[in-house]
C-alpha positions as CSV (number, residue, x, y, z in Angstrom):
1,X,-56.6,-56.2,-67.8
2,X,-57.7,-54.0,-70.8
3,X,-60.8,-53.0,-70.3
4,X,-63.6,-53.7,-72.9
5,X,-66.0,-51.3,-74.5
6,X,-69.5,-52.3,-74.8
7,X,-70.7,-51.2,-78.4
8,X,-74.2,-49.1,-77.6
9,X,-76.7,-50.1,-79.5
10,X,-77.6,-47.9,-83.0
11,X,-80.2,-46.1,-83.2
12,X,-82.7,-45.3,-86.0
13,X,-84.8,-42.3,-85.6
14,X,-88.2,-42.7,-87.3
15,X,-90.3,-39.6,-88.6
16,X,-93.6,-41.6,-87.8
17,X,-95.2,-43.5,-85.1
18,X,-96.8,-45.6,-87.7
19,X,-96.3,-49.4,-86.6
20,X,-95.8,-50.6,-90.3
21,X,-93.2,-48.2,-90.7
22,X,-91.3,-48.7,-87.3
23,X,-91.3,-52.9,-88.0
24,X,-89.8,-52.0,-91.5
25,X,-87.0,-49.4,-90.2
26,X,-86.3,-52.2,-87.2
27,X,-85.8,-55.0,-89.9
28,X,-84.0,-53.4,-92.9
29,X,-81.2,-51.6,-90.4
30,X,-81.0,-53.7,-87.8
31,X,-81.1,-50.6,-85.3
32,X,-83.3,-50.0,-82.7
33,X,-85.9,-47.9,-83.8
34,X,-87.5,-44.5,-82.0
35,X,-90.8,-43.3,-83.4
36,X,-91.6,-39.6,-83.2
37,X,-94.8,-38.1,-84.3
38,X,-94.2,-35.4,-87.0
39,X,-96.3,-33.6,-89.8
40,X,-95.4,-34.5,-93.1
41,X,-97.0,-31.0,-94.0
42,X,-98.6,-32.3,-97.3
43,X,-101.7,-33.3,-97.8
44,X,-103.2,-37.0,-96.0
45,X,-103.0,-39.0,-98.9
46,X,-100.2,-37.1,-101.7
47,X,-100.6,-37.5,-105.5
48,X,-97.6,-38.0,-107.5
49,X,-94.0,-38.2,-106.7
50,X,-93.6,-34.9,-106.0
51,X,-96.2,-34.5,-103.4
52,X,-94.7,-37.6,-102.1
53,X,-91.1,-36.6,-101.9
54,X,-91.7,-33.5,-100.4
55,X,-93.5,-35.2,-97.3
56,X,-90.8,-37.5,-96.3
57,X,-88.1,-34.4,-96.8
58,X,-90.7,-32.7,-94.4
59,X,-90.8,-35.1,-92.1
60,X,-87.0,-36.0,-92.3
61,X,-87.0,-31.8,-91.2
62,X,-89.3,-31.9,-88.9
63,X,-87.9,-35.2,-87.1
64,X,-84.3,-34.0,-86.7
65,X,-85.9,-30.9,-84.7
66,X,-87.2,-32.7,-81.9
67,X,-85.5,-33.7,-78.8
68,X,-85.2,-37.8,-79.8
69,X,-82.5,-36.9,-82.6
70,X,-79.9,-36.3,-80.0
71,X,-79.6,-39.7,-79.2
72,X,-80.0,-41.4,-83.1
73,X,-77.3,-42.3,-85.5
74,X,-80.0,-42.8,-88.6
75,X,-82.7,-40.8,-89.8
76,X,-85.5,-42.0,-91.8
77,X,-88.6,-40.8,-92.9
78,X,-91.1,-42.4,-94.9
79,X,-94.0,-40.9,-96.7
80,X,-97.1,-42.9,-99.0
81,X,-98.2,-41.4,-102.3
82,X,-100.4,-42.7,-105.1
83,X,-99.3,-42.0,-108.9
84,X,-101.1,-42.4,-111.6
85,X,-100.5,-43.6,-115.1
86,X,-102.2,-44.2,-118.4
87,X,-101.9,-47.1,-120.1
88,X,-104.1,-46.0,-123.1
89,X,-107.4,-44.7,-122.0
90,X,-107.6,-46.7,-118.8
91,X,-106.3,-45.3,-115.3
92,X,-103.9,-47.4,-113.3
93,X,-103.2,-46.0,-109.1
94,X,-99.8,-47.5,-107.5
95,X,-99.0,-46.7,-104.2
96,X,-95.7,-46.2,-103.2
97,X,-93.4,-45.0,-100.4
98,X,-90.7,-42.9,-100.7
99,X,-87.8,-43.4,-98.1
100,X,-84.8,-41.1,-96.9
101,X,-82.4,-42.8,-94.8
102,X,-79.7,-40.2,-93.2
103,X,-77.1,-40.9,-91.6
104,X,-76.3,-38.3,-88.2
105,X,-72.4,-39.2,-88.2
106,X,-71.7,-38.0,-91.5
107,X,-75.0,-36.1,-92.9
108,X,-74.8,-38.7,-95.7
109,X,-78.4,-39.6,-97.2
110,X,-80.2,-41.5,-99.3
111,X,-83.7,-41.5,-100.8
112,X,-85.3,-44.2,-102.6
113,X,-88.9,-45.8,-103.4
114,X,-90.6,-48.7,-102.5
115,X,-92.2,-51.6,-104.5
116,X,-95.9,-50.1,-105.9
117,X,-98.9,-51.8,-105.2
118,X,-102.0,-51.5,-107.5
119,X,-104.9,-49.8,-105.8
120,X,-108.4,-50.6,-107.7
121,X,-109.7,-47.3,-110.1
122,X,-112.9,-47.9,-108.4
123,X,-111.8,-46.5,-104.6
124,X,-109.4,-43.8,-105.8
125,X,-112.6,-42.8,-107.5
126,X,-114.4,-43.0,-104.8
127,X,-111.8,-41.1,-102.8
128,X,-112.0,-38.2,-104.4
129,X,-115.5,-38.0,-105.4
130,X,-116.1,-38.0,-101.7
131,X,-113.6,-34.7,-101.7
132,X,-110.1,-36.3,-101.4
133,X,-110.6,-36.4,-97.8
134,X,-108.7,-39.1,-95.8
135,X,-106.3,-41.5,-97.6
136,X,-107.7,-44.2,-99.8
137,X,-106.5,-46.8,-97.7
138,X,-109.7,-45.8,-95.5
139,X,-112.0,-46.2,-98.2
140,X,-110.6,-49.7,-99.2
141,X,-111.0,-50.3,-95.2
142,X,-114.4,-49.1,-95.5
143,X,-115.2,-51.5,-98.0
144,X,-113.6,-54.4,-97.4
145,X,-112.8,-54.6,-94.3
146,X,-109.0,-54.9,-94.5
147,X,-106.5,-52.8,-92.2
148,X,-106.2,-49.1,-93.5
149,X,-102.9,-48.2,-92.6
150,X,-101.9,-51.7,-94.9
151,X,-104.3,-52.7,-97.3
152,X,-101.2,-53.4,-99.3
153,X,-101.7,-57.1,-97.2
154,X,-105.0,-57.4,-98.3
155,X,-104.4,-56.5,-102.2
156,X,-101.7,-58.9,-102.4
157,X,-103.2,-61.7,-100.6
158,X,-100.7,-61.2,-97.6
159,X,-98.2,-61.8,-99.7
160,X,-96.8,-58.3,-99.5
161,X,-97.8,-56.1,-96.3
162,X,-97.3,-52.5,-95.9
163,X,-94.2,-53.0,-93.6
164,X,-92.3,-55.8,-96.5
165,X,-92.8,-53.3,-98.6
166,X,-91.4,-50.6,-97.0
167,X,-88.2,-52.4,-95.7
Protein backbone atom coordinates (compact mmCIF):
# COMPACT_ATOMS: atom_id res chain seq x y z
CA UNK A 1 0.00 0.00 0.00
CA UNK A 2 1.42 3.46 -0.92
CA UNK A 3 1.68 5.31 1.83
CA UNK A 4 -0.01 8.77 2.22
CA UNK A 5 1.44 12.08 3.19
CA UNK A 6 -0.32 14.10 5.55
CA UNK A 7 -0.09 17.81 4.26
CA UNK A 8 1.21 19.91 7.54
CA UNK A 9 -0.65 22.60 8.10
CA UNK A 10 0.74 26.31 6.74
CA UNK A 11 1.86 28.61 8.75
CA UNK A 12 1.60 32.38 8.96
CA UNK A 13 4.06 34.20 11.06
CA UNK A 14 2.56 37.42 12.46
CA UNK A 15 4.87 40.46 13.45
CA UNK A 16 2.36 41.30 16.31
CA UNK A 17 0.49 39.81 19.12
CA UNK A 18 -2.27 42.19 18.48
CA UNK A 19 -5.71 40.03 18.45
CA UNK A 20 -7.26 42.16 15.57
CA UNK A 21 -4.34 41.52 13.53
CA UNK A 22 -3.91 37.69 14.28
CA UNK A 23 -8.02 37.13 13.40
CA UNK A 24 -7.33 39.07 10.11
CA UNK A 25 -3.97 37.07 9.09
CA UNK A 26 -6.04 33.69 10.22
CA UNK A 27 -9.05 34.64 7.82
CA UNK A 28 -7.44 36.20 4.66
CA UNK A 29 -4.72 33.08 4.35
CA UNK A 30 -6.28 30.49 5.74
CA UNK A 31 -2.99 29.53 7.71
CA UNK A 32 -2.60 29.01 11.07
CA UNK A 33 -1.32 31.97 12.51
CA UNK A 34 1.81 32.49 15.21
CA UNK A 35 1.95 35.91 16.95
CA UNK A 36 5.33 37.21 17.97
CA UNK A 37 5.91 40.42 19.81
CA UNK A 38 8.22 42.76 17.89
CA UNK A 39 9.01 46.58 17.78
CA UNK A 40 7.92 48.30 14.91
CA UNK A 41 10.75 50.84 15.81
CA UNK A 42 8.63 53.96 14.71
CA UNK A 43 6.87 55.98 16.67
CA UNK A 44 3.23 54.54 18.68
CA UNK A 45 0.98 56.13 16.47
CA UNK A 46 3.00 56.97 12.72
CA UNK A 47 1.98 59.89 10.50
CA UNK A 48 1.98 59.47 6.90
CA UNK A 49 2.70 56.57 4.65
CA UNK A 50 6.13 56.72 5.14
CA UNK A 51 6.23 56.51 8.78
CA UNK A 52 3.77 53.81 8.21
CA UNK A 53 5.63 51.75 5.75
CA UNK A 54 8.67 51.77 7.45
CA UNK A 55 7.10 50.12 10.64
CA UNK A 56 5.69 47.09 9.04
CA UNK A 57 9.17 46.66 6.95
CA UNK A 58 10.56 46.86 10.70
CA UNK A 59 8.60 44.64 12.00
CA UNK A 60 8.57 42.19 8.94
CA UNK A 61 12.80 42.43 9.98
CA UNK A 62 12.50 42.10 13.24
CA UNK A 63 9.92 39.11 13.05
CA UNK A 64 12.02 36.86 10.69
CA UNK A 65 14.86 37.20 13.47
CA UNK A 66 13.20 35.42 16.13
CA UNK A 67 13.17 31.78 16.72
CA UNK A 68 9.10 31.27 15.51
CA UNK A 69 10.24 31.94 11.69
CA UNK A 70 11.80 28.53 11.48
CA UNK A 71 8.69 26.91 11.43
CA UNK A 72 6.42 29.58 9.09
CA UNK A 73 5.80 29.53 5.40
CA UNK A 74 4.28 33.34 5.43
CA UNK A 75 5.35 36.38 6.85
CA UNK A 76 3.25 39.33 7.53
CA UNK A 77 3.55 42.30 9.33
CA UNK A 78 1.08 44.92 9.81
CA UNK A 79 1.58 48.45 10.89
CA UNK A 80 -1.44 51.52 11.52
CA UNK A 81 -0.70 55.07 10.40
CA UNK A 82 -2.87 58.14 10.14
CA UNK A 83 -2.53 60.50 6.87
CA UNK A 84 -3.76 63.51 6.52
CA UNK A 85 -5.24 65.44 3.65
CA UNK A 86 -6.70 68.77 2.76
CA UNK A 87 -9.61 69.06 1.18
CA UNK A 88 -9.52 72.99 0.96
CA UNK A 89 -8.96 74.55 4.30
CA UNK A 90 -10.41 71.71 6.32
CA UNK A 91 -8.22 68.69 7.72
CA UNK A 92 -9.39 65.18 7.11
CA UNK A 93 -7.30 61.91 9.38
CA UNK A 94 -7.74 58.30 7.69
CA UNK A 95 -6.24 55.60 9.34
CA UNK A 96 -4.85 52.93 7.57
CA UNK A 97 -2.74 49.73 7.70
CA UNK A 98 -0.17 48.90 5.64
CA UNK A 99 0.49 45.06 5.08
CA UNK A 100 3.51 42.97 3.80
CA UNK A 101 2.80 39.46 3.17
CA UNK A 102 6.13 37.27 2.37
CA UNK A 103 6.30 34.32 1.48
CA UNK A 104 9.53 31.99 3.21
CA UNK A 105 9.63 29.36 0.21
CA UNK A 106 10.40 31.65 -2.32
CA UNK A 107 11.32 35.28 -0.59
CA UNK A 108 8.42 36.55 -2.76
CA UNK A 109 6.42 39.69 -1.10
CA UNK A 110 3.86 41.83 -1.27
CA UNK A 111 2.85 45.03 0.44
CA UNK A 112 -0.41 46.68 0.17
CA UNK A 113 -2.85 49.07 2.29
CA UNK A 114 -5.95 48.65 3.84
CA UNK A 115 -9.37 50.38 3.56
CA UNK A 116 -9.06 53.98 5.56
CA UNK A 117 -11.31 54.87 8.15
CA UNK A 118 -12.03 58.58 8.98
CA UNK A 119 -10.89 59.54 12.43
CA UNK A 120 -12.74 62.83 13.81
CA UNK A 121 -10.24 66.30 13.55
CA UNK A 122 -11.39 66.90 16.98
CA UNK A 123 -9.21 63.72 18.69
CA UNK A 124 -6.16 63.87 16.46
CA UNK A 125 -6.19 67.35 17.80
CA UNK A 126 -6.48 66.39 20.91
CA UNK A 127 -3.76 63.79 20.43
CA UNK A 128 -1.25 65.90 19.75
CA UNK A 129 -2.07 68.85 21.79
CA UNK A 130 -1.57 66.40 24.66
CA UNK A 131 2.13 65.73 23.05
CA UNK A 132 1.45 62.94 20.49
CA UNK A 133 1.84 60.54 23.16
CA UNK A 134 -0.06 57.27 22.78
CA UNK A 135 -2.09 56.41 19.60
CA UNK A 136 -5.29 58.22 18.92
CA UNK A 137 -7.21 55.23 19.18
CA UNK A 138 -6.64 55.78 23.10
CA UNK A 139 -8.02 59.13 23.12
CA UNK A 140 -11.14 58.10 21.02
CA UNK A 141 -11.23 55.21 23.88
CA UNK A 142 -10.98 57.82 26.34
CA UNK A 143 -13.83 59.50 25.12
CA UNK A 144 -16.15 57.39 24.07
CA UNK A 145 -15.70 54.48 25.43
CA UNK A 146 -15.11 52.22 22.45
CA UNK A 147 -12.15 49.56 22.25
CA UNK A 148 -8.74 51.30 21.47
CA UNK A 149 -6.97 48.87 19.61
CA UNK A 150 -10.38 49.05 17.08
CA UNK A 151 -12.27 52.05 17.24
CA UNK A 152 -12.57 51.50 13.55
CA UNK A 153 -15.83 49.19 14.95
CA UNK A 154 -17.12 52.00 16.73
CA UNK A 155 -16.62 54.77 13.83
CA UNK A 156 -18.32 52.68 11.42
CA UNK A 157 -21.13 51.48 13.50
CA UNK A 158 -19.64 47.82 13.60
CA UNK A 159 -19.94 47.72 10.22
CA UNK A 160 -16.17 47.68 9.65
CA UNK A 161 -13.87 46.43 12.72
CA UNK A 162 -10.27 46.83 12.88
CA UNK A 163 -9.60 43.08 11.96
CA UNK A 164 -12.23 43.28 8.43
CA UNK A 165 -10.36 45.87 7.64
CA UNK A 166 -7.14 44.50 7.91
CA UNK A 167 -7.91 41.11 6.14
Amino acid sequence: LASRRVARPRVALVASTARQKLLAVAAATGCTVVGCKVPSLVAEQPTGLDETMRGAKNRLSQALATDEAAGADLAVAIESGLLRALSGDEETWVDVAVVIVRDLATGGEAMATSAGVQFPTAAVGEWAEAGAEGTVGEVLSENTGCDKHDPHAALTCARFPRAALLE
